[in-house]
Every structure is written in structure tokens, then in C-alpha cells.
N, C-alpha and C positions, 0 to 999 in steps of 0.2 A: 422429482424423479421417482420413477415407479421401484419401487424396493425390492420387489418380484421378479422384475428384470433380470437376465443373466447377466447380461453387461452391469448393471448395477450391484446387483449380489457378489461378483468377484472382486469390485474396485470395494466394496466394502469389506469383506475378508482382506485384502490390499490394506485397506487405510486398518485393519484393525491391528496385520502382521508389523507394519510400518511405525504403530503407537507403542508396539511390544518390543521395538528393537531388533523386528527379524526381516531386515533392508532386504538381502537375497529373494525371502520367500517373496514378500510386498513385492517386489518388483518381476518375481513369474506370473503372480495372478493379474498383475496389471497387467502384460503382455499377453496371458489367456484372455483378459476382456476386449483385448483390442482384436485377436484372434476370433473373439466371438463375434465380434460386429456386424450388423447385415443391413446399418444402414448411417445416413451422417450424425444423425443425433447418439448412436449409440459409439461411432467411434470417437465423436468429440470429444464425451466422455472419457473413455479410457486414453486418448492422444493426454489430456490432463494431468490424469497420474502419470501415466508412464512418463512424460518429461523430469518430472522429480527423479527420476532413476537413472539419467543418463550420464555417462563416463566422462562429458566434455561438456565445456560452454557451448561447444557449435551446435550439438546432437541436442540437448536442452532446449537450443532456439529452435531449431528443426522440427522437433514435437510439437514446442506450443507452437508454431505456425502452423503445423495440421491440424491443430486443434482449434486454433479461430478461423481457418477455410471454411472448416468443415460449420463450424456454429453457422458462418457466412452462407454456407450452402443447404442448412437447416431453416434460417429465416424466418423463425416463428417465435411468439410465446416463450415455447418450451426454453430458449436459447438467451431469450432478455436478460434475468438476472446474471448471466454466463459472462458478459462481456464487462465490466468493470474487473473484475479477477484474470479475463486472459488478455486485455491489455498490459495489468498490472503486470503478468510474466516477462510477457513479451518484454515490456520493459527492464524488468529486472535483467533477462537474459542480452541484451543489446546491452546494457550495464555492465554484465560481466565481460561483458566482450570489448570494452570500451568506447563503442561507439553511441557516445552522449545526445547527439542529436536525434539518431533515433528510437534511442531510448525515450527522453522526451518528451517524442510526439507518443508514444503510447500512452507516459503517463497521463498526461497530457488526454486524450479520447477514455482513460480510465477514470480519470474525475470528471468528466462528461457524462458518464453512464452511471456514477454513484449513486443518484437517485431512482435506479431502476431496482436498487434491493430493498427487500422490507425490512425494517427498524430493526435493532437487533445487535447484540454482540459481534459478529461477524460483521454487519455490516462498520460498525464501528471499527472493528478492528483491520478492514481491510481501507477504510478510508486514510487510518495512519500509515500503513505502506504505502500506498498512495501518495501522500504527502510529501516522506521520506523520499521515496523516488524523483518528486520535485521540485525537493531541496538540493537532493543529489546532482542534478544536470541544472540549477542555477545558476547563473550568475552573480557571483560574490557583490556586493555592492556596499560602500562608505556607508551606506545608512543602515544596514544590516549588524554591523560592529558594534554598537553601544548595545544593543540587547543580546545578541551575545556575548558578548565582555557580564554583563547581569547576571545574567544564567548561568555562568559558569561561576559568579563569584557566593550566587543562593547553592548554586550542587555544592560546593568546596565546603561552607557552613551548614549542610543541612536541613535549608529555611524550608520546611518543608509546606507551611500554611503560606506563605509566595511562590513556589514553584508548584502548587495544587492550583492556584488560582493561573499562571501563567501558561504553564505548559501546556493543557488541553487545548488552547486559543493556538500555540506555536507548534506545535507537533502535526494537531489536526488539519492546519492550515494549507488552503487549495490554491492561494494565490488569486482568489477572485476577491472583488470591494467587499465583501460583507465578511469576508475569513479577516483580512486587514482592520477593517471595523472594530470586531470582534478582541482580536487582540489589542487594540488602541485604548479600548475601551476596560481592558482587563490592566493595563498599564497604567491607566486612567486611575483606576479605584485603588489598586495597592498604593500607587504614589499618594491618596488622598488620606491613608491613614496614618503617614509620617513615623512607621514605626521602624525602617530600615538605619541603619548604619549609618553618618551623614556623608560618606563615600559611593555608597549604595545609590541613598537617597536623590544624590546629584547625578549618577548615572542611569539610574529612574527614569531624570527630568528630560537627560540626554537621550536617551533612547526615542520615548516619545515626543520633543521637537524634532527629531531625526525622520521621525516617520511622518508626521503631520506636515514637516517640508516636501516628504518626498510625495 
């Protein structure tokens, strides 16, 4: 985004009143950038922030749905890395509203577009919402139990050199074979160093025949 921009110059004065704790202000200058708009890529932008500011789940979804029309009716470049983050809302917001299945399908099109951002904190940290989101709208499943029965018994102790090695695999995880993999593989190597608990240890073994079945 061009820094210069009016529309970008107030959503940033926005995010700076927003990081300060001054919600009211953040959210006039977000409305002045949408006010300033003259065309789709500039109101996209502010449609963004200003969703963060609304009084209701409904008015939230409302936002970001103008906010990905308009990306939609932008269509270029400019708008590619845009769309892993305004699925991701989208989603969120159909979440807060509790309609799961549509929620879902966004996250669902947002781990589809992950690989449209470059490398990077952000992008990492927007893949684990991501995730979250589709964990969230899951379904629970019998072979899902034994590693979380794990996980929750390494948080209660602390195990913090197996929950470094696990979690990035289970947090991150997109639901496609190579995120499954990945984690198999990370269940794979703790169980091979035999230093767990032998309660632990056997729900380890459990976990990963659980998923190598399914």
C-alpha cells in the first residue's frame, strides 16, 4: 500500500490511535477513510478497519462483506495478499454469529490463499487463526481424543520441550496430508525418545495408532 495515500495515512493514524487504547478516536479516522474513498481498492481498505469497530456481530459481517466485494471488484495484484485475512474475518464473524458452516467455508478459501503472502511473521501468525477457525467448525472425531487427552496432560505439567515440538504441527495445522504428516511425524520422534511418563508414554502410542488408522 502506498503510505502517501489519504486513505492509507488515516487507517494508519487508525491503527496507531487503536494500539494506544484510544478505540473512539481509531474508529473516527477509520470512518474518515472510508469517507475519503474514490475508488474499490481505497474503500476495501478502510471497509477493514472499520469492521473492527462495529457495535454488533451483524454490522462486523456487514463490513467485511464490503470489504471482500469490493477486493472482488478491485481484481488485481494490489488485492492478492488481501484475501487469506478477509476470509479469515469473514469467518470469524459467521462464527460469532454462529453459523458454522458458513463460517467454514471461508476458513476454509483462507487456507486456500495462504500461500499468496510472503514469508513472514504475519504470515505465520495469520495461518494459526486460520487453523483455529478450522478447528473451531470441526468435527470432533474418536481419533482426535487421545491427542488431546496429551496435550492437555504435557499443559498441566509444564512439559515444555514436548509441547515445543508438538504444538507448531497441531495449532498450525490446515487439515491438508502434509499438515497430518507433519504432525505424525512430530508424535513419531517424541514417542522415540521414551522420556515421557509411562502413562504419557502409552497415550503417545495411542494417539499416533489413532491417526495412522484413520
Amino acid at each position: 500500500m502506498n503510505p502517501e495515500n489519504p486513505v492509507v495515512r488515516l487507517c494508519a493514524r487508525g491503527m496507531r490511535a487503536e494500539a494506544e487504547g484510544r478505540a473512539d478516536e481509531a474508529a473516527g479516522l477509520f470512518l474518515r477513510a472510508w469517507e475519503a474513498a474514490e475508488d474499490d481498492y481505497e474503500a476495501c481498505v478502510a471497509a477493514h478497519y472499520l469492521a473492527r469497530h462495529q457495535p454488533t456481530a451483524e454490522e462486523t459481517l456487514r463490513w467485511n462483506q464490503e470489504c471482500l466485494d469490493r477486493a472482488d471488484r478491485v481484481g488485481d495484484e494490489r488485492v492478492r495478499p488481501f484475501y487469506p485475512s478477509l476470509h479469515g474475518t469473514m469467518g470469524r464473524a459467521w462464527l460469532d454469529l454462529g453459523d458454522a458452516v458458513r463460517a467454514r467455508a471461508h476458513f476454509e478459501a483462507a487456507a486456500a490463499r495462504l500461500d499468496d503472502l510472503p514469508p513472514g511473521q504475519y504470515a505465520e501468525w495469520l495461518r494459526l487463526c486460520v487453523a483455529r477457525g478450522l478447528r473451531a467448525t470441526a468435527w470432533e472425531t474418536a481419533a482426535d481424543e487421545p491427542l488431546r487427552a496429551l496435550l492437555e496432560r504435557l499443559c498441566a505439567r509444564a512439559d515444555l520441550d514436548s509441547l515445543g515440538l508438538l504444538l507448531p504441527a497441531y495449532l498450525g495445522g490446515l487439515g491438508r496430508p502434509e499438515d497430518a504428516e507433519r504432525l505424525t511425524a512430530a508424535l513419531r520422534m517424541l514417542h522415540s525418545e521414551r522420556r515421557l511418563p509411562e502413562a504419557e508414554q502409552s497415550a503417545l502410542g495411542e494417539a499416533i495408532a489413532q491417526r495412522e488408522a484413520g
